[in-house]
C-alpha positions as CSV (number, residue, x, y, z in Angstrom):
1,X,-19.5,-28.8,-11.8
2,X,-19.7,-29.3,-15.9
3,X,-19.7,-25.7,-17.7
4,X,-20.9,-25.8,-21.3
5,X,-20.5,-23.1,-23.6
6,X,-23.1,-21.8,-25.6
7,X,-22.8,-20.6,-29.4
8,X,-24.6,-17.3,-30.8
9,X,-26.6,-17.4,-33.9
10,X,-23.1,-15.8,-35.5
11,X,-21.7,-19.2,-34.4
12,X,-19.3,-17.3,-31.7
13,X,-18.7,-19.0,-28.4
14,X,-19.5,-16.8,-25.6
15,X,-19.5,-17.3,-22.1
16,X,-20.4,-20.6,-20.2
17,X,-23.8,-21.2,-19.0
18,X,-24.3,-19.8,-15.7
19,X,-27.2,-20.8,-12.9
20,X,-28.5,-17.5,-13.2
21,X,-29.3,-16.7,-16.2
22,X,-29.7,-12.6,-15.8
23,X,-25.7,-13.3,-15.9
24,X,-25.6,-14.4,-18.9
25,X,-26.9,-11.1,-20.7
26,X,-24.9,-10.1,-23.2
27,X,-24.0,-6.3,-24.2
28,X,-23.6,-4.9,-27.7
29,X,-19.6,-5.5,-27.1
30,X,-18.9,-8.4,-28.9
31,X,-20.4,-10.8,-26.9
32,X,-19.3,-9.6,-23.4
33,X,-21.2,-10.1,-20.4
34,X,-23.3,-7.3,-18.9
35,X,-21.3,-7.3,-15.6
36,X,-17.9,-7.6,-17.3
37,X,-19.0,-4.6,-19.6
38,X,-19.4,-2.9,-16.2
39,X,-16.4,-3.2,-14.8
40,X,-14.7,-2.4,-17.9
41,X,-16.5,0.8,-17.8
42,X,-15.5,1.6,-14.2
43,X,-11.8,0.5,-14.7
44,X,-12.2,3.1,-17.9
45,X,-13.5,6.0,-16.0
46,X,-11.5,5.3,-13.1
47,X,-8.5,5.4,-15.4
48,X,-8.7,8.6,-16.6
49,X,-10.4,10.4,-13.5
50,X,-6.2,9.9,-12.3
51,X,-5.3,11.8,-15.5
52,X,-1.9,13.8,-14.2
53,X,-3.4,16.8,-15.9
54,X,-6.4,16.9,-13.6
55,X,-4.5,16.4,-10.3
56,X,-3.9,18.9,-8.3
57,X,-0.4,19.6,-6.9
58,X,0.3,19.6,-3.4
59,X,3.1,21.6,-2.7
60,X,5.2,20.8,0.5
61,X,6.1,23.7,3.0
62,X,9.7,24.7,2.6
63,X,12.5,24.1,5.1
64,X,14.6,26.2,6.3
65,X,18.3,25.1,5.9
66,X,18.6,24.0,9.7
67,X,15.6,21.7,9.2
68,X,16.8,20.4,5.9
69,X,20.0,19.9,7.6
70,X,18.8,17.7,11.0
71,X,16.4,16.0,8.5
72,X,19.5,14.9,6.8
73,X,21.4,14.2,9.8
74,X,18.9,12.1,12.3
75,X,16.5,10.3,9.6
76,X,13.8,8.7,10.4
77,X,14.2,5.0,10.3
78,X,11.7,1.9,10.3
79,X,10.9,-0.9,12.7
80,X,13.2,-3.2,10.4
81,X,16.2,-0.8,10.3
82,X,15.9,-0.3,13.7
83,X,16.6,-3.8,14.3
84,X,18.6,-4.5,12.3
85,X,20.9,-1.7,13.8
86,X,20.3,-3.0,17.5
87,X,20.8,-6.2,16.3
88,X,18.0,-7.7,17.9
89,X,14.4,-8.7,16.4
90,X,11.6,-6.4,15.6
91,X,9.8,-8.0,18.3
92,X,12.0,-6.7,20.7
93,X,12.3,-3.6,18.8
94,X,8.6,-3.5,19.5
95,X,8.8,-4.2,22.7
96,X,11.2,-1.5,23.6
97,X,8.4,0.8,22.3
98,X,5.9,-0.1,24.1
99,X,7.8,-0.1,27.5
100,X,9.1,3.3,26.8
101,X,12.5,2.2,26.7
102,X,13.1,3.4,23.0
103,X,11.4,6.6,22.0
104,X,8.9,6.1,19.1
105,X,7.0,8.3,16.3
106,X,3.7,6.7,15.1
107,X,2.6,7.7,11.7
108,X,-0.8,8.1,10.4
109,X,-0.9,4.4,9.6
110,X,0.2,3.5,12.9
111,X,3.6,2.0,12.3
112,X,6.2,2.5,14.7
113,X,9.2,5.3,12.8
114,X,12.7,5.8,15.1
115,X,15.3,8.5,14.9
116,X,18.7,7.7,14.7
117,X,19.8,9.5,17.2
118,X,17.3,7.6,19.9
119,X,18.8,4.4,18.1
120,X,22.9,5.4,18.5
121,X,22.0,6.7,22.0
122,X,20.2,3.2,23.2
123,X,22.5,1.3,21.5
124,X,25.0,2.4,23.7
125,X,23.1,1.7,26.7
126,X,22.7,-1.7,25.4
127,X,26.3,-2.4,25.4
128,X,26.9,-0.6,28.9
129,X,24.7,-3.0,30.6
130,X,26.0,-6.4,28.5
């Protein structure tokens, strides 16, 4: 499909002709397009509706030192470092999951989180039965 461009009176190229030719409108913006001005104006707004001074801060409950301390202690771990700790592939890693054999948190998202603790104590199940 050939593309030609087309020159303003100025003698400025600006965009190539298009079927449509309610595309091809151009805004006061040095020759930019109607619907690339558009964007540009949503990408501008957007920008600074995420202005750190505007956000609100969320602040987290505090933990009390015995909850800091088992967060520290039994972490939660991913689907990938779960394997990689059983030594054996996510899909069985999965797999375990969904049998029950190896306890599981689901976050919002719905990926699979692991303790440590439920990892170590599996583990060693694992190598009593091999």
């Amino acid at each position: 499909m050939k593309t030609s461009q087309t020159v303003a009176q100025s003698g400025a190229l600006t965009e190539p002709r298009m079927r449509s030719a309610s595309l091809l409108r151009t805004s006061p913006r040095s020759g930019v397009s109607s619907g690339t001005a558009s964007k540009i104006d949503k990408v501008a707004t957007s920008a600074s509706a995420i202005s750190p001074a505007k956000q609100k801060r969320v602040r987290l409950k505090p933990e009390s030192r015995d909850q800091l301390l088992e967060r520290l202690r039994n972490p939660q771990l991913s689907l990938h470092e779960a394997s990689i700790l059983l030594r054996v592939s996510r899909a069985t890693v999965r797999r375990y999951a969904d049998a029950g054999r190896l306890q599981c948190l689901r976050t919002p998202g719905g990926q699979r989180r692991f303790y440590l603790r439920d990892i170590e104590q599996f583990y060693r199940q694992l190598k009593m039965r091999r």
